[in-house]
Biopython code that builds the backbone (N, CA, C, O; Angstrom):
import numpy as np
from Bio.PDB.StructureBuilder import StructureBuilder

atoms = [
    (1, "UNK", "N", (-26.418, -11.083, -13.650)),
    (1, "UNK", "CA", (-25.624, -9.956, -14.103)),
    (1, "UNK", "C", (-26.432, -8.671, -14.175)),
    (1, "UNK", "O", (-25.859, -7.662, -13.765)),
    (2, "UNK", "N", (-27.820, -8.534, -14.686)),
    (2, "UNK", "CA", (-28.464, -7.673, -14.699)),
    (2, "UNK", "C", (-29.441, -7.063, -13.283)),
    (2, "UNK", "O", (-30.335, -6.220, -13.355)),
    (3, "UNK", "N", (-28.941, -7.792, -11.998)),
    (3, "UNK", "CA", (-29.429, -7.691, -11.013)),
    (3, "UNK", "C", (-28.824, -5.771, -10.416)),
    (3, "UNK", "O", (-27.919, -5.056, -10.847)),
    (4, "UNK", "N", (-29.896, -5.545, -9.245)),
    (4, "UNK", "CA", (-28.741, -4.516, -8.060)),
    (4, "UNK", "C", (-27.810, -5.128, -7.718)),
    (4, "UNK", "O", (-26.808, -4.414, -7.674)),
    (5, "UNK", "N", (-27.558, -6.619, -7.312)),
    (5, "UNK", "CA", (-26.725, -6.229, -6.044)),
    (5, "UNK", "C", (-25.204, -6.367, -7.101)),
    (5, "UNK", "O", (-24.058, -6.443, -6.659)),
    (6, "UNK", "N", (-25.546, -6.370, -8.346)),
    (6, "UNK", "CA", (-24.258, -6.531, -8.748)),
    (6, "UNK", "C", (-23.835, -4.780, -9.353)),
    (6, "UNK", "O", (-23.822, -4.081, -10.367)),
    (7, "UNK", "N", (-23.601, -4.769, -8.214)),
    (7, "UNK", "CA", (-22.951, -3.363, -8.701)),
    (7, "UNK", "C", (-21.890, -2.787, -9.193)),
    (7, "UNK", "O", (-21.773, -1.708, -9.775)),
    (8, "UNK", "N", (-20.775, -3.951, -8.791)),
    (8, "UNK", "CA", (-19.193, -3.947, -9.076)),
    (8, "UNK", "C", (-19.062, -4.449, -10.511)),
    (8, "UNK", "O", (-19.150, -5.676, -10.484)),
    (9, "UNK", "N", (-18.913, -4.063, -11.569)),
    (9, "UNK", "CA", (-18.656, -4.593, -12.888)),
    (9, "UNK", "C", (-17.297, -5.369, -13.291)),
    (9, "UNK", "O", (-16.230, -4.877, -13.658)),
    (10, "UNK", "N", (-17.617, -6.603, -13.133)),
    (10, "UNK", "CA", (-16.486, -7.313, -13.264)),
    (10, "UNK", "C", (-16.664, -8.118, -14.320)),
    (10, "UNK", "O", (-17.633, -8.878, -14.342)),
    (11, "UNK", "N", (-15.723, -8.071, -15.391)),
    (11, "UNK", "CA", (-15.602, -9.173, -16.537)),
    (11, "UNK", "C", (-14.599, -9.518, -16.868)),
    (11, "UNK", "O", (-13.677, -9.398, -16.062)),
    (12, "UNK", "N", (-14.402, -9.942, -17.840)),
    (12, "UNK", "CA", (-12.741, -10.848, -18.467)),
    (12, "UNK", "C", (-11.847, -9.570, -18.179)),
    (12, "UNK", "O", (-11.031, -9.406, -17.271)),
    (13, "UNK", "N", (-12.212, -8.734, -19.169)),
    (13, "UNK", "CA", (-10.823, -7.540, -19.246)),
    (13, "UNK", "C", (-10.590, -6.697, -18.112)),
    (13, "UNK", "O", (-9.513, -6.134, -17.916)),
    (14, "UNK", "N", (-11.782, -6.586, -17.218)),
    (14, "UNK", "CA", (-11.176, -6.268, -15.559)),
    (14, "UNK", "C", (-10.505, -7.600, -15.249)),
    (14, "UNK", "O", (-9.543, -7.222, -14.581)),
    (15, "UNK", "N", (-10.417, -8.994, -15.326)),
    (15, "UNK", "CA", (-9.664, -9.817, -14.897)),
    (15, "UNK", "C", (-8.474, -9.473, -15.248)),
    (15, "UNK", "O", (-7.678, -8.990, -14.442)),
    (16, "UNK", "N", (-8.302, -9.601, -16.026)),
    (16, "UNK", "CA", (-6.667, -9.517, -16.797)),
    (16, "UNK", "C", (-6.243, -7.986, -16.434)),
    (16, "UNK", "O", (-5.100, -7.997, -15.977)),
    (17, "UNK", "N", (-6.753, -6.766, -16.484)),
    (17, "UNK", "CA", (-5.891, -6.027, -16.061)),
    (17, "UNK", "C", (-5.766, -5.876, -14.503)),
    (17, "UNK", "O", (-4.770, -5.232, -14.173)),
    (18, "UNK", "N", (-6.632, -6.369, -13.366)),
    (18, "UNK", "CA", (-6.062, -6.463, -12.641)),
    (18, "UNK", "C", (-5.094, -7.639, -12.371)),
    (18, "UNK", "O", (-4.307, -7.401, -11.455)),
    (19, "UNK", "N", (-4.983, -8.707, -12.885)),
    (19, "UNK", "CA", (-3.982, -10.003, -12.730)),
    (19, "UNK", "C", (-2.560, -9.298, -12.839)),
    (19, "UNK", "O", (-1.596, -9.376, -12.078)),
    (20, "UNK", "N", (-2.778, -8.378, -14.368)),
    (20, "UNK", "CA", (-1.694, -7.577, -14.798)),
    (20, "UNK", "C", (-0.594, -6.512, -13.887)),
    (20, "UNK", "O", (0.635, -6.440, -13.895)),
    (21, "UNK", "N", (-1.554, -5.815, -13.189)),
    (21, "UNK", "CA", (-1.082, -5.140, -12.703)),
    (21, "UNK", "C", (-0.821, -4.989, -11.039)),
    (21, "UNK", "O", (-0.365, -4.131, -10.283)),
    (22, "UNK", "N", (-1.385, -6.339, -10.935)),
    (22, "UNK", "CA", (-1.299, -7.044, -9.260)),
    (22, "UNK", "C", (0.124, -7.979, -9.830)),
    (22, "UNK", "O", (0.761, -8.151, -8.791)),
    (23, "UNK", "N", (0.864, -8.617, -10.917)),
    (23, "UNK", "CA", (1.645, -8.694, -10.873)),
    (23, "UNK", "C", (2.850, -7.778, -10.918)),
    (23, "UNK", "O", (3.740, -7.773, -10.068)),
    (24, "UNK", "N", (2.785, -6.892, -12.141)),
    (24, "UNK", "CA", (3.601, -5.700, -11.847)),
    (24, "UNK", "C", (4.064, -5.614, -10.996)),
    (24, "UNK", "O", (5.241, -5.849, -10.724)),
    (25, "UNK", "N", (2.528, -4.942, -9.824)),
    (25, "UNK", "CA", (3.620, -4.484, -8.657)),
    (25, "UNK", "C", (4.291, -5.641, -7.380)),
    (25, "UNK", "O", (5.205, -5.294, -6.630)),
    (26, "UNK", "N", (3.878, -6.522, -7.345)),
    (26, "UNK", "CA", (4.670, -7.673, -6.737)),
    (26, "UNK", "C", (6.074, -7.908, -7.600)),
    (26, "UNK", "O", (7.139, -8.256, -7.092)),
    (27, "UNK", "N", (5.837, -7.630, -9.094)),
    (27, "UNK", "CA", (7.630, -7.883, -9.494)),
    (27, "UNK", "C", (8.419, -6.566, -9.173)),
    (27, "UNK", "O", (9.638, -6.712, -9.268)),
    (28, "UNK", "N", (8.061, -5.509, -8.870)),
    (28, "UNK", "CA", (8.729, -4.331, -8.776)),
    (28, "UNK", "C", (8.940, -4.337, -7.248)),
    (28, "UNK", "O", (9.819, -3.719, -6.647)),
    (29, "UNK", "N", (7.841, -5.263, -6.635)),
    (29, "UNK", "CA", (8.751, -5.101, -5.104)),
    (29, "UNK", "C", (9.412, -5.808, -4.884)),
    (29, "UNK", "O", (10.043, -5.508, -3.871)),
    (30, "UNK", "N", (9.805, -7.116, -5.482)),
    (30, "UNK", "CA", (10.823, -8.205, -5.330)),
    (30, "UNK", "C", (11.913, -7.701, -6.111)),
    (30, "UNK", "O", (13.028, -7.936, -5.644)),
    (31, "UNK", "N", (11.847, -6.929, -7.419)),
    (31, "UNK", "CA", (13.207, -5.883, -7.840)),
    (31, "UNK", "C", (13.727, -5.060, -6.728)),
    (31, "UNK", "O", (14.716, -5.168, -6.003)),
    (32, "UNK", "N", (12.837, -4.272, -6.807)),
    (32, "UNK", "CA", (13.572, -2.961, -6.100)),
    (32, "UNK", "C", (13.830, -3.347, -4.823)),
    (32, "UNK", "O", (14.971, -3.112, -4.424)),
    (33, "UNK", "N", (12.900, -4.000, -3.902)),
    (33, "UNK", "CA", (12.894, -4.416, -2.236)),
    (33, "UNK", "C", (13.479, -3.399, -1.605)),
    (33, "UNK", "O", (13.821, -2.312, -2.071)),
    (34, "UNK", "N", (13.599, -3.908, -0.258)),
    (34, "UNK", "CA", (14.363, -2.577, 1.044)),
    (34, "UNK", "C", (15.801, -2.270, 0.445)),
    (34, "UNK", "O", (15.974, -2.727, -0.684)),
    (35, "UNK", "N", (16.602, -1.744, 0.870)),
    (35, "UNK", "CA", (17.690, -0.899, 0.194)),
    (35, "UNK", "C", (18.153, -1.572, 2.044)),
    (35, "UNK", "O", (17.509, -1.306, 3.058)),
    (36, "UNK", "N", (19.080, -2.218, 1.990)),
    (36, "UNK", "CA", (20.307, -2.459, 3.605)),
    (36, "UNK", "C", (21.229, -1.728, 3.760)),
    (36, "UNK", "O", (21.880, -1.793, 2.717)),
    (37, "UNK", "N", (21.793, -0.914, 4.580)),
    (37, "UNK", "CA", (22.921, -0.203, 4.948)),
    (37, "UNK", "C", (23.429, -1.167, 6.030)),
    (37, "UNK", "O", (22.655, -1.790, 6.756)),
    (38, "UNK", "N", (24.928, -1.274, 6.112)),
    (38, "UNK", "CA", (25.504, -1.634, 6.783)),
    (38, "UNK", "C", (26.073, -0.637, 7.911)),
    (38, "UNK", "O", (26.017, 0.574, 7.695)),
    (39, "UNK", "N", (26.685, -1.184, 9.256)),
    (39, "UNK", "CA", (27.753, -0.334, 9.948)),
    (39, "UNK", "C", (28.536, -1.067, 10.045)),
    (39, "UNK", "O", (28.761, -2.276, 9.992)),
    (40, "UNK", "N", (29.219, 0.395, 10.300)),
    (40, "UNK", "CA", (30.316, -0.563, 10.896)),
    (40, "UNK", "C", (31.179, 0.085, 12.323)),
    (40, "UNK", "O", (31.240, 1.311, 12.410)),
    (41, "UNK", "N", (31.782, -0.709, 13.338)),
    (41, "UNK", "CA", (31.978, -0.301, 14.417)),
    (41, "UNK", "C", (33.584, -0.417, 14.407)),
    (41, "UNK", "O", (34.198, -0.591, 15.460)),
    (42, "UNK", "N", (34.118, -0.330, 13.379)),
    (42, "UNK", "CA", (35.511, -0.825, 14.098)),
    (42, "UNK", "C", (36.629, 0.442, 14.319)),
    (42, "UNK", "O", (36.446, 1.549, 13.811)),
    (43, "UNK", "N", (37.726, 0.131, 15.093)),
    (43, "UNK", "CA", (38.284, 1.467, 16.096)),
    (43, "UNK", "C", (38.651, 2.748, 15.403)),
    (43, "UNK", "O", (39.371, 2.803, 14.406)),
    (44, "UNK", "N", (38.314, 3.375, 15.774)),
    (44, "UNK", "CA", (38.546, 4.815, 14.803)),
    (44, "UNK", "C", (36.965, 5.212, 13.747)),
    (44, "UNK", "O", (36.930, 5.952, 12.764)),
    (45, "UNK", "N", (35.894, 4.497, 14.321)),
    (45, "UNK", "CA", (34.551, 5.449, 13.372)),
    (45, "UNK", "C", (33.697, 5.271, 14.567)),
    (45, "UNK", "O", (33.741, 4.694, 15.653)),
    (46, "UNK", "N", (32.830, 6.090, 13.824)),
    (46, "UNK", "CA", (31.346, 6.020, 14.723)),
    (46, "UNK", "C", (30.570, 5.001, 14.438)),
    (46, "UNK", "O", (30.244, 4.522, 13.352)),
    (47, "UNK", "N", (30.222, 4.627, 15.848)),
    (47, "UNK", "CA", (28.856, 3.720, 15.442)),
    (47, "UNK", "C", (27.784, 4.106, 14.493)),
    (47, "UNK", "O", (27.151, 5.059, 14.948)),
    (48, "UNK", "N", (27.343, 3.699, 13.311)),
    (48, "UNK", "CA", (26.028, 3.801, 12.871)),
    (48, "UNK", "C", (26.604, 4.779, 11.596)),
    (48, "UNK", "O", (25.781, 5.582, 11.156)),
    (49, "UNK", "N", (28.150, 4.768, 10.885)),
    (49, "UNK", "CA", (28.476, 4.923, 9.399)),
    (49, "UNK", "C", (28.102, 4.472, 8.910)),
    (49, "UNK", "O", (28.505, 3.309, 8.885)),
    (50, "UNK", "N", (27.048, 4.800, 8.067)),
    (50, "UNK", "CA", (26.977, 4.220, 6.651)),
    (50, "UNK", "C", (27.731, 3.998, 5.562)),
    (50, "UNK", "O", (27.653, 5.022, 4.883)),
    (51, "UNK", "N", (28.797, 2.773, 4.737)),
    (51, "UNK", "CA", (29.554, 2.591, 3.797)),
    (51, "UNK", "C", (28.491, 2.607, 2.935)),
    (51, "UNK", "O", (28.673, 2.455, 1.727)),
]
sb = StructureBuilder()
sb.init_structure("model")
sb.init_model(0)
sb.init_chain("A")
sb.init_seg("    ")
for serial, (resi, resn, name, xyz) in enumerate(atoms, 1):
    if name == "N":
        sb.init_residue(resn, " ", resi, " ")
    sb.init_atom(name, np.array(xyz, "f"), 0.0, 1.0, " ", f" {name:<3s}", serial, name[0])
structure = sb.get_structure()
């Protein structure tokens, strides 16, 4: 621990807040995810309306 090559300071409470916040954002992208628009083609609209 008291060496150079350890230069990156890593201990318990860097564990946990990155665990923390590497989950966060994996639950906020499985919430929110891509947003889908549909079309629709049928007689009388344009291709590529968005409802």
């Amino acid at each position: 621990m008291d060496s150079a090559a350890n230069f990156v300071p890593v201990n318990t409470a860097d564990n946990w807040l990155h665990f923390a916040l590497g989950s966060a954002m994996i639950a906020l992208g499985l919430l929110l995810g891509r947003r889908t628009t549909t079309t629709d083609t049928a007689p009388g609209t344009t291709p590529g309306t968005v409802r």
